[in-house]
C-alpha positions as CSV (number, residue, x, y, z in Angstrom):
1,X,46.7,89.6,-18.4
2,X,43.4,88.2,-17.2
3,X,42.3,91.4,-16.7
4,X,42.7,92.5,-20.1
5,X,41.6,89.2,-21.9
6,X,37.6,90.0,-19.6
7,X,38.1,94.1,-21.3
8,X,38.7,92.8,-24.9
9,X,36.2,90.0,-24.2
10,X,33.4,92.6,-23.2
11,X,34.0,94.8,-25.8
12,X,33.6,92.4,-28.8
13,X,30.1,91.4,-26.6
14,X,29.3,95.1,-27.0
15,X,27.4,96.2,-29.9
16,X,28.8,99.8,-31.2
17,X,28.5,102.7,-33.8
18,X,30.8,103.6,-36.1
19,X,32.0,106.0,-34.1
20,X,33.5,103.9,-31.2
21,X,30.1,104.4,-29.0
22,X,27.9,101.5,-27.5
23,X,24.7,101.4,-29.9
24,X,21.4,102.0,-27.7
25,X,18.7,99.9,-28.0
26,X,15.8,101.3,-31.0
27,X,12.7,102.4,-29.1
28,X,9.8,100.4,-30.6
29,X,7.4,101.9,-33.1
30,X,4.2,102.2,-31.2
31,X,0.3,102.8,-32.9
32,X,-2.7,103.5,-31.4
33,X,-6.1,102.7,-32.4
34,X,-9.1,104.6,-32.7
35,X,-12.8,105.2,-33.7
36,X,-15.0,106.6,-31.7
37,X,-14.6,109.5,-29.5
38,X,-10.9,108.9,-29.0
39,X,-10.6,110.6,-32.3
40,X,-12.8,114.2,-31.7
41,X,-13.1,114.6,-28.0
42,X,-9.7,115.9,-27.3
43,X,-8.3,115.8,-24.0
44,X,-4.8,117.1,-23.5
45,X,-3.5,115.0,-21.5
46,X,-3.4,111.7,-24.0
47,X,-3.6,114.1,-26.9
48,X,0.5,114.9,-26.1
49,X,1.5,112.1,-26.2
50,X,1.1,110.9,-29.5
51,X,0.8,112.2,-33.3
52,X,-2.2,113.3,-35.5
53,X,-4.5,110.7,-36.5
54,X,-4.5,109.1,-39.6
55,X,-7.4,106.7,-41.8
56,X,-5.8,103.7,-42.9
57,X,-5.6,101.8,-40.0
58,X,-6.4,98.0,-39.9
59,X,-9.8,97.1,-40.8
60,X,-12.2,96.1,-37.8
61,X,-15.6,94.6,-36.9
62,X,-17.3,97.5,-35.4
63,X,-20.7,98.5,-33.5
64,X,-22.3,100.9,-31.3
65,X,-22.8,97.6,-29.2
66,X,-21.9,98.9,-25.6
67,X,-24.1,100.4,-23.5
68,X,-21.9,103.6,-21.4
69,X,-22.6,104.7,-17.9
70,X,-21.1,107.8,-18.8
71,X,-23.2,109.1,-21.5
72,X,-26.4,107.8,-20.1
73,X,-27.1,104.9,-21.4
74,X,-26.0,105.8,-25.1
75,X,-24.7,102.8,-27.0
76,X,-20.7,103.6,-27.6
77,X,-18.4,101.6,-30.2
78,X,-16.4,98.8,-29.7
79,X,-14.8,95.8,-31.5
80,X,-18.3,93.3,-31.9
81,X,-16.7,90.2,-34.0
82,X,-20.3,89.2,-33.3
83,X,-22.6,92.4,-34.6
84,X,-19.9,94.2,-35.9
85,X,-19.6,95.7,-39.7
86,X,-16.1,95.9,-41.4
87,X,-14.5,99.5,-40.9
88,X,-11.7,101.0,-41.8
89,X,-10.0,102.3,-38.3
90,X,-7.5,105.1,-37.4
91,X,-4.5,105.2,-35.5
92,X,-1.6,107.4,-34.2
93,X,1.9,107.1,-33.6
94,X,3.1,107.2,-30.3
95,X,5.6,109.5,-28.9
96,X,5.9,107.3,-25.9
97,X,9.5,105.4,-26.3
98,X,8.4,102.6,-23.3
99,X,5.1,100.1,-24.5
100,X,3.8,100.5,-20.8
101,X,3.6,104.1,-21.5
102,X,1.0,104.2,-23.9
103,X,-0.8,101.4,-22.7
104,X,-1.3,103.5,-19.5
105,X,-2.5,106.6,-21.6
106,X,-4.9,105.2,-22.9
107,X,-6.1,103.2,-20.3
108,X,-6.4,106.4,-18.2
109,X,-8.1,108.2,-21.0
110,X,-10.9,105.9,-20.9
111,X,-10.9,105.5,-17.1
112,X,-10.5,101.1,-17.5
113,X,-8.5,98.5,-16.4
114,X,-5.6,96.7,-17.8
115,X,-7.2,93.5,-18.2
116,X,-10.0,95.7,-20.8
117,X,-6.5,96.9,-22.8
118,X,-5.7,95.5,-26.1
119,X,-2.3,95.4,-27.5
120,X,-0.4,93.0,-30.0
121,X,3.8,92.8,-29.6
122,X,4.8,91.6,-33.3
123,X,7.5,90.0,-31.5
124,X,5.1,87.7,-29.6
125,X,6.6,89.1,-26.0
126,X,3.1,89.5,-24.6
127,X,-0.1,89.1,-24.9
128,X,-3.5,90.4,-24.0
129,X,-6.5,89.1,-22.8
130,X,-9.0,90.7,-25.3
131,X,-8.8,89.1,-28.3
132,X,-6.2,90.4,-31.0
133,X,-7.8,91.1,-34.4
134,X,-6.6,88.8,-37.1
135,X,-6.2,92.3,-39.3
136,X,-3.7,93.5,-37.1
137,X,-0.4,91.7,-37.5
138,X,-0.7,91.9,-40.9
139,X,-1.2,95.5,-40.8
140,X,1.6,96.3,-38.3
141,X,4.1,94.0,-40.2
142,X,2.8,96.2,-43.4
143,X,3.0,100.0,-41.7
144,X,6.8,99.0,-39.7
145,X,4.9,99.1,-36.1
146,X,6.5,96.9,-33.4
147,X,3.2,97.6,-30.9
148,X,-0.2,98.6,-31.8
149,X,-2.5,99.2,-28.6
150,X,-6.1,99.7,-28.8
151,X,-9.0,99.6,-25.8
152,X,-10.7,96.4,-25.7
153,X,-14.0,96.8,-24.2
154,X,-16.3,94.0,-24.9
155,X,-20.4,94.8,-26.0
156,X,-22.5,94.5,-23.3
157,X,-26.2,95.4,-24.5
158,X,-27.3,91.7,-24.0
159,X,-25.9,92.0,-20.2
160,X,-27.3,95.2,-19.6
161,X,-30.7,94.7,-21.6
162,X,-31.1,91.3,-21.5
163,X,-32.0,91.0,-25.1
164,X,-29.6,90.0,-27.7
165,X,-27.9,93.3,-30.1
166,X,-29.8,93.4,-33.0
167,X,-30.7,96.9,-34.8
168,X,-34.5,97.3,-33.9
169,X,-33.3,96.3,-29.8
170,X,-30.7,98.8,-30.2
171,X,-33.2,101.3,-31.4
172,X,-35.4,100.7,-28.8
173,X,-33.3,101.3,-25.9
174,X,-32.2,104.2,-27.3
175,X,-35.4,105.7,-27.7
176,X,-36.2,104.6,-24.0
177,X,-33.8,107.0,-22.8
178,X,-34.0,110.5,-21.1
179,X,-33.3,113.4,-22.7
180,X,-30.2,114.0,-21.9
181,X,-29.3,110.1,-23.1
182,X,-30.5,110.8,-26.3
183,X,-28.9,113.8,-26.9
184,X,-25.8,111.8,-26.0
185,X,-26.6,109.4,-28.1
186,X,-26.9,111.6,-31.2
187,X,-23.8,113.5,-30.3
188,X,-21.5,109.8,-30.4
189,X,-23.1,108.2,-33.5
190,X,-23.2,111.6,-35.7
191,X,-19.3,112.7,-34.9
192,X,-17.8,109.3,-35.4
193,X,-15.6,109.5,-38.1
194,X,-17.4,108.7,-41.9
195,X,-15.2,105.5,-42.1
196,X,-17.5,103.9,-39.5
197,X,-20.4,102.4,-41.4
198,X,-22.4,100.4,-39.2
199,X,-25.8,98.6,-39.5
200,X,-27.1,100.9,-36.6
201,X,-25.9,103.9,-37.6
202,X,-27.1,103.6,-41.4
203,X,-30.3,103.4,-39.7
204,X,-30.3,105.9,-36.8
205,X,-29.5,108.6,-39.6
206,X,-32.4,108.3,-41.3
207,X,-34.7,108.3,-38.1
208,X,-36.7,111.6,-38.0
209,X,-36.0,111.6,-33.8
210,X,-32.6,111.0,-34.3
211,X,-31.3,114.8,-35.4
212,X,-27.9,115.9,-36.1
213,X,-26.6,117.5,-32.6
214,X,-26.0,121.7,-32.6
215,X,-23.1,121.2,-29.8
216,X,-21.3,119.0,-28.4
217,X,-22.0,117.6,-24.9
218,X,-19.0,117.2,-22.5
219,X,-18.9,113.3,-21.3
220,X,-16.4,110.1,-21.3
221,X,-16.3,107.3,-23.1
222,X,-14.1,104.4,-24.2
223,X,-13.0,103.9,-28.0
């Protein structure tokens, strides 16, 4: 009798289907952010894991305010609450069904560590140590999306330069670089997608030194 009274007990406890099974746990909607070269310089193996991307993602402060190893000293985007200019951003959907997942492909598509990885859990189960966007609760609770991850790589041109971000500074370092820098340069600011309208890059496209690329260069970068 005891027996049965922990059976009947266990199935009431048991969430189920019409259909007599035990209902599985929904995988949570997961959305990835982009706006720099995470968005035209495919690479495979992140590329399958998610969907197509897609304009109307949350609106961010954003600037070509990092300064990449990578590309040779060409200034990359990131979120700049600081510098940054308010942009429209992209994201994908996920096909990963475990959070972790995508966090770890696209921290290992831009080759950085966990602690540089943004992400906001509308159900407040974690948190990240970049700071979370005000846009982006609003905007997940608005689209359905349970997780939205994004990279969270601060600026750096004041560390690296010594000299606080502003337009002409930016400028300058960027025409104090090689060749090859500059050409990397021009390549990252002119295939950003149009929805990024920044300070800098209203100005770099009008400077005669500053031409359109004629082919792409093959290097890494975050965002």
């Amino acid at each position: 009798m005891l027996l049965i009274g922990r059976s009947l007990m266990a199935t009431l406890r048991s969430p189920t289907r019409g259909d007599g099974m035990t209902e599985k746990k929904k995988a949570p909607k997961i959305a990835i952010l982009g706006w720099g070269s995470l968005i035209w310089d495919e690479r495979p193996e992140f590329d399958k894991h998610h969907e197509e991307w897609l304009p109307d993602g949350p609106v961010l402060k954003l600037e070509f305010s990092r300064i990449s190893e990578t590309r040779k000293g060409a200034l990359t985007l990131v979120i700049d609450s600081g510098n940054g200019s308010a942009c429209v951003s992209a994201y994908a959907i996920s096909t990963r069904k475990n959070p972790d997942d995508a966090i770890a492909d696209l921290r290992c598509r831009e080759g950085t560590v966990m602690r540089r990885m943004g992400f906001y859990f509308r159900d407040g189960s974690r948190t990240c140590a970049p700071d979370v966007p005000a846009t982006i609760a609003p905007w997940a609770a608005e689209k359905g999306f349970d997780v939205v991850v994004w990279t969270g790589l601060p600026g750096n041109f004041k560390r690296e330069t010594g000299k606080g971000f502003t337009v002409p500074n930016a400028i300058s370092h960027l025409q104090s670089l090689e060749p090859e820098g500059k050409a990397m340069a021009a390549e990252y600011v002119w295939r950003a997608p149009d929805f990024v309208k920044t300070e800098l890059r209203t100005a770099l496209q009008i400077e005669p030194w500053f031409p359109v690329p004629q082919a792409p260069a093959d290097a890494e970068d975050a965002g």
